[in-house]
N, C-alpha and C positions, 0 to 999 in steps of 0.2 A: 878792422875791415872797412876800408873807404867803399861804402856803398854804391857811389854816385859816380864810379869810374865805370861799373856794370850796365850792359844796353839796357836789362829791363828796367833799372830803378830811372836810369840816366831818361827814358822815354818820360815817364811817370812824373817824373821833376818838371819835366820838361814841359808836358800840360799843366799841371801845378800851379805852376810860376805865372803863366798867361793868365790862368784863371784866377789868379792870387793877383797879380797887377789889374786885372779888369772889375774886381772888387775893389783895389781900393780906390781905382779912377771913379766908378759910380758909386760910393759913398763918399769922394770929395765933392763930386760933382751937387751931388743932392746935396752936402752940407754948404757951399757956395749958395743955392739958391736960397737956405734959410737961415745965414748966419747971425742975425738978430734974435730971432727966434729961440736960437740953440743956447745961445749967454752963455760960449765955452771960454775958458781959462785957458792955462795952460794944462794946470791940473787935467782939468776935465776935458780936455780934446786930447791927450795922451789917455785916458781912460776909454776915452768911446772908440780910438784904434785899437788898443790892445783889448779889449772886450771884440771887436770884430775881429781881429787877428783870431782870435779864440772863435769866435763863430765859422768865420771862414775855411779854416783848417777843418772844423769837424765838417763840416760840410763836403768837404773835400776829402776825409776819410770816406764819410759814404756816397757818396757819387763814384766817385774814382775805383770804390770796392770789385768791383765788376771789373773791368779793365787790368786790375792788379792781379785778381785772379785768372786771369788769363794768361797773360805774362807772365805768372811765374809757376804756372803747370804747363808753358809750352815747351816739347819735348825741342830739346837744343838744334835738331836736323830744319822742324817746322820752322825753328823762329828764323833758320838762315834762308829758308827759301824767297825768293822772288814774289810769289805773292801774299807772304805774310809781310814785305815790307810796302806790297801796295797800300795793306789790307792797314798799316800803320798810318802811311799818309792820310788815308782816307780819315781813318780816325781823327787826325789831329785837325784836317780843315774842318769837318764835322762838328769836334769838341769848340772849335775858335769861332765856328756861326753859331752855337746853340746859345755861346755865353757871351753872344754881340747882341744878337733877340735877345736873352735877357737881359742884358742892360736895359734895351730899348726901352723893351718891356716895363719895368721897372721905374723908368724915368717920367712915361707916359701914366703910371699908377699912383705913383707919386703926386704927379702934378696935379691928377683930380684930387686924393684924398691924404694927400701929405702925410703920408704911412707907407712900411714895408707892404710886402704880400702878406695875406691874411687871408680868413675865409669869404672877403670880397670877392678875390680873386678866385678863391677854388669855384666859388657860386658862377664864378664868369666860366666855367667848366661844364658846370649843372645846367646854367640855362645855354648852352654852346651856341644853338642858331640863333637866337637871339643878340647875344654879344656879338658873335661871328657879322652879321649883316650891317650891328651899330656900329663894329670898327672897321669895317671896309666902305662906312658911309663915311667916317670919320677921318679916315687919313688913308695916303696913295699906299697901301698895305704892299702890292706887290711891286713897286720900284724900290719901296725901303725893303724887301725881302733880297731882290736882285741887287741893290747895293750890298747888303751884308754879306751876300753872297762873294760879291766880288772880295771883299773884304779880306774875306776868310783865307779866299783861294793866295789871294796877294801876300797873306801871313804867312803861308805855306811854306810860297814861293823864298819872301825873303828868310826862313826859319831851314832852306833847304841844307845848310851847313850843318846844322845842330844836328839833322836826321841824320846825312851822312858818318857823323860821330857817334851815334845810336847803332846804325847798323855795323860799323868795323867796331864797336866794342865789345870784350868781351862779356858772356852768356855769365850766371850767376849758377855754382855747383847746387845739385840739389839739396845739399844742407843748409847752404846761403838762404835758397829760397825760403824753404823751411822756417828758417828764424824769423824773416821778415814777414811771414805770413805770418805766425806766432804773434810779432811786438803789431799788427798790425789789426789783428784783430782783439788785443789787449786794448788799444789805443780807441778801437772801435765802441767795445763796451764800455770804455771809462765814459765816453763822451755821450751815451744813450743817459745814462746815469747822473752824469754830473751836468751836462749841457740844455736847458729843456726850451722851450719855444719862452719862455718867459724870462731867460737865463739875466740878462740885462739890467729886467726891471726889479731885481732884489734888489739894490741898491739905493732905491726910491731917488728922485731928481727929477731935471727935466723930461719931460716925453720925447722932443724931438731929438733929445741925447740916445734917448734908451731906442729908438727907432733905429737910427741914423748908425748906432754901434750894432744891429741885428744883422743878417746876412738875409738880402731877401729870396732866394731860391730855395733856403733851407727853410726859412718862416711859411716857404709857402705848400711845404708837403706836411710840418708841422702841422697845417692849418688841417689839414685831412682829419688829424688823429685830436685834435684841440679843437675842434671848430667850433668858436664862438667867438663873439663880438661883443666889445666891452659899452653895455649899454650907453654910461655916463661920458665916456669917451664918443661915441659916435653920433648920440641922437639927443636930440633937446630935452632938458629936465627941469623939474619945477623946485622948490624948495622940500624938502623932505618931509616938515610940517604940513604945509598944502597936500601931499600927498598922501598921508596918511587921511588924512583927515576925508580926502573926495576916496579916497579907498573904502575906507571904513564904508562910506556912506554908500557904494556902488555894492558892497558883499551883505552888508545886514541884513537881518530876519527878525520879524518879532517875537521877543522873547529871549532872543542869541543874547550872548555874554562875551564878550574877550578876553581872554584869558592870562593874553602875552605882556610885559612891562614895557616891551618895545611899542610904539605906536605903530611902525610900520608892520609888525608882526597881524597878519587877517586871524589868528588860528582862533577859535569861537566855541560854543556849544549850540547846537542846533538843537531845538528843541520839537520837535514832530508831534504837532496833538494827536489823539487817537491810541491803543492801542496798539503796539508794534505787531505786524503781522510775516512770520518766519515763513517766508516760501523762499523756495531754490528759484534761481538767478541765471538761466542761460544767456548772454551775453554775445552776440556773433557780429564782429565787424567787418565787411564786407569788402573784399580789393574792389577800389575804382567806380563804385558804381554811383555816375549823376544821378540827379532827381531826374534829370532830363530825359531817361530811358523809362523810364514808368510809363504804361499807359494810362495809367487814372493823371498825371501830369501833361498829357498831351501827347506822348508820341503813340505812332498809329500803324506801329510796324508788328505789334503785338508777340516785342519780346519780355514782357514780364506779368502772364497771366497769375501767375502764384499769388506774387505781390500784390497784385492790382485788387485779386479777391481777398487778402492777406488784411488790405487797407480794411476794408467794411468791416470786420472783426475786432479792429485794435486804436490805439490812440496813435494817429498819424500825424507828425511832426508834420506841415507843410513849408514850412516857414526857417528850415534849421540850416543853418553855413557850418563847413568846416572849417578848423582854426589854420588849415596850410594845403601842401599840396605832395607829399608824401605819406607815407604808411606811419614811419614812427612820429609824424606828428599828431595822427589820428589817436592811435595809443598813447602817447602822450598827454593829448585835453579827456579823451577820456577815462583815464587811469587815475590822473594828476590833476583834472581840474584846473590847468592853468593857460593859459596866453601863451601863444608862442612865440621865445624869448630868441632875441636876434641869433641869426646863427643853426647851427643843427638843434635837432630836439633832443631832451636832457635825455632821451632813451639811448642816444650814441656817444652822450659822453662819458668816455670810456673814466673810469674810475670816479668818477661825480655823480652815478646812474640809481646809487640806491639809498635808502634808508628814508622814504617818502612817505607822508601819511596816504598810501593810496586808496584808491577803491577796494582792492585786496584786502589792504591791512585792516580797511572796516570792517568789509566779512569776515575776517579770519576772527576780528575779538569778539567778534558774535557767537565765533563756534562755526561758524560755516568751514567747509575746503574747497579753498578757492584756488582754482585751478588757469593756468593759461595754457590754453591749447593751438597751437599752431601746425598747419597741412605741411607745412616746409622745415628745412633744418632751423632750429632758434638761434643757432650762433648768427646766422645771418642779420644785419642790422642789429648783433647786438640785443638782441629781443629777451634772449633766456637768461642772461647779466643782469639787463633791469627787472625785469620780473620775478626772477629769485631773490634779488636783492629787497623786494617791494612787499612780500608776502605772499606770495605765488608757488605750488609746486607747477613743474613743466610735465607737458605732456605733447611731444611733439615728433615728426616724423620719426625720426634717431629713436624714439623709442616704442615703435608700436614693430612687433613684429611684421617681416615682411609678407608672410601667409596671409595678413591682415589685410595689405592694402592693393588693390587693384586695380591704380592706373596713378601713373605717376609723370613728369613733366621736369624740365628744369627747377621746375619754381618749387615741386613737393607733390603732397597727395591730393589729386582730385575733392573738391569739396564734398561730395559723398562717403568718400573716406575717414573722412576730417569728422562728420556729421556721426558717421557709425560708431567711433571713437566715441565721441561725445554722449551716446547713448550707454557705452558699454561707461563709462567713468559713473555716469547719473549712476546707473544700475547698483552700481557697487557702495557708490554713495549712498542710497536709498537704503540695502540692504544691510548695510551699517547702523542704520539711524540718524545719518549725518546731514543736516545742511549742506545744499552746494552751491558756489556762486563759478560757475565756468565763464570763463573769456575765452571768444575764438576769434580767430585770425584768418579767412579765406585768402586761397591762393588763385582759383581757379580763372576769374576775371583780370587776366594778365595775359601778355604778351608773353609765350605764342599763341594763345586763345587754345589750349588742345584740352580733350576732356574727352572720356570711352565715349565710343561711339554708340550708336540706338537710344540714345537719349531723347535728341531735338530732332526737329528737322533740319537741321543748318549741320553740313558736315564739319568733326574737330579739324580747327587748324584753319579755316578760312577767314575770323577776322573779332573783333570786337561784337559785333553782333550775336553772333554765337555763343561767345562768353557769356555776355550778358543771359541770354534764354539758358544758358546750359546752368547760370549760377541760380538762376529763377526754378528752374526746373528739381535740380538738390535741394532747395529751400520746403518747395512743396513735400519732396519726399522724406525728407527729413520732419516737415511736422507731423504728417499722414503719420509715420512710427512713432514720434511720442508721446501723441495721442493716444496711443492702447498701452503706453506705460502709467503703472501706480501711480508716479510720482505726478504725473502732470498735472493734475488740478490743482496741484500744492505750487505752481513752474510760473514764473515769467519771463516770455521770452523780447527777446530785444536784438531787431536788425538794426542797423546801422552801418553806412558807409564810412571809411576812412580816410578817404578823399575823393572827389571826382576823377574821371578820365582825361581831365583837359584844365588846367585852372590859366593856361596865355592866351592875351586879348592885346588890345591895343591899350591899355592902360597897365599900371603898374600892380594894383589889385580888381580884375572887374567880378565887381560880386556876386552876379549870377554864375560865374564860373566854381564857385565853392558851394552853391545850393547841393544837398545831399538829402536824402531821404533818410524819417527813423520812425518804425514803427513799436510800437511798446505791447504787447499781444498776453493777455492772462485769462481767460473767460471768467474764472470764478473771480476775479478782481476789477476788471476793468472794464467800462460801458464806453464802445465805440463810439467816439469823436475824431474829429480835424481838431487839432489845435493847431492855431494860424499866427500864435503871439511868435514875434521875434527869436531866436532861439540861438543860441553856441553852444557848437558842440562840449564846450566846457562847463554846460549846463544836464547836461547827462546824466551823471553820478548824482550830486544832488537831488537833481528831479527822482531819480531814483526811489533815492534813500528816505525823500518823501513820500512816495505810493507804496512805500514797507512801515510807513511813521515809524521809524529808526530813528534814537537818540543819539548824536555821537559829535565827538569833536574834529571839529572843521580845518581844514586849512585852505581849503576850493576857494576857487576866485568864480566861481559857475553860482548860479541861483537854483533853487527848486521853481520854476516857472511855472506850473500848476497851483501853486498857493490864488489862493481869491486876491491875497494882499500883496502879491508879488509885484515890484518894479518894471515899468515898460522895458522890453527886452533891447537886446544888443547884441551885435555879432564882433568875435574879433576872430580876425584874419590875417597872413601873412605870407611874406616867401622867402624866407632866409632874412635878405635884406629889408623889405619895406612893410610896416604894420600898420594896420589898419584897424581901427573901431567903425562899422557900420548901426548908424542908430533906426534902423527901417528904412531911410530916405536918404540923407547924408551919407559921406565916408569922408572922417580924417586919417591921412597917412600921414609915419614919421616915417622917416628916411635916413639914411649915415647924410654926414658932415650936417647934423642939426636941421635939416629941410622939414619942413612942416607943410601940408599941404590940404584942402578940401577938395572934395567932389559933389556940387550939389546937385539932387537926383540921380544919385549911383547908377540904380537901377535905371535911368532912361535917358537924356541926353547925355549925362555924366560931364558936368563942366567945373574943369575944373581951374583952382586957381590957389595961390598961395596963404600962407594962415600966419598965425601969430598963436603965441601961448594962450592970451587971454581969450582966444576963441574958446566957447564951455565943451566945444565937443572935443576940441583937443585938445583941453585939458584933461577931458574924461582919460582918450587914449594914451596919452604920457600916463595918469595915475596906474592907470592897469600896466602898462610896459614896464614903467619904471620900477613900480612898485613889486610887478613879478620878478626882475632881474634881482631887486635889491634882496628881496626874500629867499632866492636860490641861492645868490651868494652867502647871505649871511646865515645860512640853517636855519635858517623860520620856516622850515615847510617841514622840518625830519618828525616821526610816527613818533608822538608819545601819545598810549595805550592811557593812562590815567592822568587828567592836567584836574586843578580846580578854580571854576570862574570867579578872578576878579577883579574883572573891567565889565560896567553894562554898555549896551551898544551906545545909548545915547553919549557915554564918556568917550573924550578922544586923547 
């Protein structure tokens, strides 16, 4: 069967072939510009095409998937009509601009960070206005649009022979079709399987080799499902000694032990004087909510009375930043205890998500059941993967009957819902005998702001404001009920935000934008204070695990900051791309392609200016980044339930 005699295949070919030549023009083109760099042979510059031959094509299987299916389920009367051959042209000028912006694209990415597409790129997705206003500052965006437009159309124009032998060709019998859908979605799955965003770099060699042979349209939807950024590769690093070594000294506790042979390994015993006091652990982190909506912090619009009287009762965090500016990086520092590591947070990376010494897995060897509870479906963001994976059962909307919940939203169940839950789980936990350590997950302070109505006075659906009182308002009512439960005087409860409403400023990290509120609430335990020391959220668990004097081994990069003897505090923060250690006053940022940079008085003029390794505060922030990245990769962070110490802290 000569396939390629037939209009549908002959069409297919036909885009193909452009987008196969306009691949291999923008990887000549990008290898001209680095040809030093690259140190190819002959060997090795026939490797790095035929490795992109191979990327290009899969790439080209799934792109193109879409289109094939169509053409080869259109009923033979349709495809001869007049405007199914519009409806082809359009296509094909279409296909011919999409993959001239991408070149462009591509060329202009390149030249800042001499790399395919990656999760830079996707991030240029995430923060859109942002990017959007710096590249239309950056270059005349819509004359180069209307050029490639022309471009396209002029492609068309001189390709209009090849159409005309597309449309007088013969249609393919429906068993034809049949087959090539067959070998074509054979071809599709070998290449899910065998092809992977990394496909290149088994080989080991040069980088700009293994770049230069990737495809970057496909690296760059890759980046969706991989999204991370290879620390040592993009941000400045110290000697691996040095960092062990300022690590060590940033996590220690008196009395701790290390356990691991590796030096870069943190994993410790923590030794909690006192003894250990078993109370159940309510946990509720909170969508979105700044410190800046508190009125005991200043605002005067008097949407968070709960809280506000909540504070005088509990130990109030004044002083605490979140580690980013999403949900799963919230859960993330305080699940994990860790930095967050360039790139998505380790709760979306799909198959690298579990086997963590987490705050779960503490409670769970206690004998606790430790629960994550979520208002919304868990699949989303991946949330019910890493939390089962981490020592977690799920309890989330997918599993509460629907007679149960009574107001519900895109996002999931009204945080009353979520709450009533949470009490029927205690309940049961209680009446077992069981320890419980619950995690919850609020939905309710989210876009579209809705929530039953007769709550506040702010009607559902009219804006953030509302959210805010209406999340203020289920907090109240949810303690009010478990207060007349048995268990409560055994309970500590713990609010906590997962990120603010807002963390974009005119700067790359500004750190009033990640201030969050965390109240820590136990009467039988706890004597209301402010604590105003420095605080990250990766400081949580810890601090925890100390107001329970709980023994246990460590792998946290967080401090218990309540010790008398504990270290002046530190915030780290981030956003995909740029990370930051805040020392109270200071901020070092690192950045991709090695930038290193200071902000001195973060918090008030913020001036900023370039750095150097041997600055002590960015060396501190390289120890922590580097040191997190190295420890994810290398499994120094996975749950072992029994280690024995023998490294003491002073040994490095």
């Amino acid at each position: 069967m000569h396939l390629f005699k037939y209009a549908q295949t002959r069409f297919i070919a036909l885009i193909a072939l452009i987008w196969l030549a306009l691949f291999v023009m923008t990887r000549s083109l990008l290898l001209f510009t680095h040809l030093p760099e690259a140190q190819l042979d002959l060997g090795s510059t026939l490797s790095l095409y035929s490795e992109g031959f191979v990327y290009d094509l899969v790439f080209l299987l799934y792109a193109l998937a879409p289109l094939a299916l169509y053409l080869l389920l259109c009923p033979t009367r349709l495809w001869q009509s007049r405007w199914n051959r519009l409806l082809l042209q359009a296509v094909l000028t279409l296909s011919i601009f999409i993959m001239l912006f991408t070149a462009v694209s591509e060329w202009l990415f390149w030249d800042e960070f001499s790399v395919r597409f990656n999760f830079i790129a996707v991030d240029y997705l995430v923060y859109s206005d942002e990017v959007l206003n710096n590249i239309l500052e950056s270059y005349p965006v819509y004359p180069l649009l209307a050029v490639l437009a022309l471009i396209a159309v002029g492609m068309t124009v001189a390709l209009r022979g090849q159409m005309r032998r597309v449309a007088t060709a013969p249609v393919l019998a429906w068993r034809q079709r049949g087959l090539v859908l067959t070998g074509w979605a054979l071809l599709f799955g070998l290449g899910i399987f065998v092809v992977g965003q990394d496909f290149p770099r088994a080989s080991g060699g040069n980088a700009y080799q293994h770049e230069l042979s990737a495809n970057g349209p496909y690296q760059f939807f890759a980046a969706f499902r991989n999204n991370e950024l290879d620390y040592e590769q993009f941000y400045p690093v110290l000697p691996l000694q040095q960092v062990a070594s300022q690590l060590r000294d940033e996590v220690k506790e008196p009395n701790a032990l290390f356990v691991d042979a590796d030096p870069l390994s943190i994993r410790r015993t923590i030794d909690n004087p006192g003894q250990p006091k078993r109370m159940n652990v309510i946990l509720v982190t909170i969508e979105s909510l700044s410190a800046k909506y508190l009125g005991s912090e200043g605002d005067t619009r008097g949407l968070s009375p709960e809280l506000d009287a909540l504070r005088q009762q509990s130990l109030y965090f004044s002083n605490l930043y979140a580690t980013g500016t999403r949900t799963t990086r919230g859960l993330e520092a305080i699940t994990l205890s860790i930095p967050p590591t360039p790139g998505r947070s380790i709760v979306k990376r799909v198959g690298r998500e579990s086997g963590f010494a987490s705050l779960g897995q503490q409670f769970s060897a206690q004998g606790y059941d430790s629960v994550f509870m979520y208002g919304g479906r868990g699949y989303f963001d991946n949330m019910n993967a890493f939390f089962e994976g981490n020592g977690y059962r799920i309890v989330d909307q997918g599993s509460v009957p629907d007679d149960e919940v009574t107001f519900t939203n895109a996002w999931g169940m009204s945080d009353e819902d979520l709450y009533q839950q949470t009490l029927k789980v205690a309940d049961a936990d209680f009446a077992q005998g069981s320890p419980f350590f619950l995690q919850l997950m609020t939905t309710s302070n989210h876009r579209p702001y809705s929530y039953p109505e007769g709550r506040i006075d702010i009607p559902s659906g009219s804006g953030r404001e509302g959210a805010v009182k209406y999340t203020d308002y289920a907090i109240g009512e949810f303690l009010r009920a478990a207060r007349q439960k048995p268990w409560f005087a055994n309970t500590v409860f713990i609010f906590v935000a997962d990120h603010t409403a807002g963390s974009a400023g005119m700067e790359d990290l500004p750190v009033s934008n990640y201030h969050i509120p965390l109240f820590i609430y136990a009467p039988s335990l706890i004597t209301p204070a402010d604590v105003s020391t420095l605080t990250s959220q990766i400081d949580i668990a810890p601090t925890l695990l100390g107001l329970l004097n709980m023994d246990y081994t460590s792998t946290f990069f967080g401090r218990n900051v309540l010790r008398k003897d504990a270290a002046p505090g530190r915030a780290l923060i981030g956003n995909y791309q740029h990370l930051g250690l805040f020392d109270g006053t200071n901020l070092a940022i690192l950045s991709p392609r090695q930038m290193m940079r200071r902000h001195d008085d973060a918090l008030g003029e913020s001036l900023e200016s370039s750095a150097q390794q041997s600055d002590p505060l960015v060396a501190r922030s390289i120890a922590y980044y580097e040191g997190a990245s190295y420890d994810f990769t290398h499994e120094l962070l996975a749950w072992h339930p029994l280690v024995q110490p023998s490294v003491r802290v002073g040994q490095k």
